[in-house]
Steps between C-alpha positions, in 0.01 A plus 500: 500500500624602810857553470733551825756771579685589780477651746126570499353770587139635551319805319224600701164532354279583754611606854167590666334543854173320655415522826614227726154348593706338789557804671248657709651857460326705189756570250722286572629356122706224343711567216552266259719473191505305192787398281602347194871380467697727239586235252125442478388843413604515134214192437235628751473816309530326141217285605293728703518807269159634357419400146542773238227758438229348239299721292140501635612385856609692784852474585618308802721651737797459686465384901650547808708218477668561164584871578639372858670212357656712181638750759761217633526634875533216722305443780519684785810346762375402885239256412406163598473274258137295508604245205387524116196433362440384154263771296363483173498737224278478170629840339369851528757574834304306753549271720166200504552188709663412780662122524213417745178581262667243300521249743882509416584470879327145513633395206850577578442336847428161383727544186809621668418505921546929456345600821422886517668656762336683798392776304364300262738584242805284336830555710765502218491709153654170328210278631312749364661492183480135495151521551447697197706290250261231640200701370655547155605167478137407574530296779243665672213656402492879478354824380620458147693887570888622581563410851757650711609528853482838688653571815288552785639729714367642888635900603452555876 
């Protein structure tokens, strides 16, 4: 369950460019970074590690996001913060749905009047944890998977 500590804050996962299709220069990028707040770490990479090996079967390897996530940097100061958006995990270091190919966004609309914000994400990291103990307590249907809510973060 998702247990609170404070303060929070985020481990990056994946801080990547793509190119701002916006822009009408060439090469002109967005970077964006994704976090996961520290005292949720521990049970992402409990529940997202790979199985162990089975005779006969290939073994399943680590990701990006476990080795990113086990390193415990934080992520990277002089962001803007774009909200949190709640992201599935069924094991094996992934990350599978999103909130919205659940309909979860819907759902929490005419459950609890949550309104995504501007960027289409959930303003506030306890909202978002509130969310989540909604989807455990099965008030709403969901991916039956660990949910948790990463940081969305904008560089530049």
């Amino acid at each position: 369950m998702i247990a609170r500590s404070e303060p929070t804050t985020f481990v990056p996962v994946i801080q990547t460019r793509i190119e701002n299709p916006m822009s009408s220069v060439v090469g002109v990028y967005v970077l964006f970074g994704l976090g996961l707040p520290t005292d949720l770490v521990g049970e992402f990479l409990h529940s997202a590690s790979p199985p162990a090996p089975e005779e006969g079967r290939a073994q399943v390897g680590g990701t990006g996001y476990l080795e990113c996530l086990a390193r415990g940097e934080p992520l990277d100061r002089g962001g803007s913060s774009l909200g949190c958006e709640l992201l599935s995990s069924a094991g094996f270091g992934d990350v599978n749905c999103s909130w919205l190919c659940n309909g979860l966004e819907k759902q929490f609309r005419e459950k609890r009047g949550l309104v995504p914000n501007a960027h289409g994400f959930i303003e506030d990291l306890d909202i978002a944890r509130d969310c989540i103990a909604r989807i455990y307590a099965d008030e709403v249907k969901a991916e039956p998977e660990y949910w948790f809510p990463w940081l969305i973060v904008r560089y530049g």
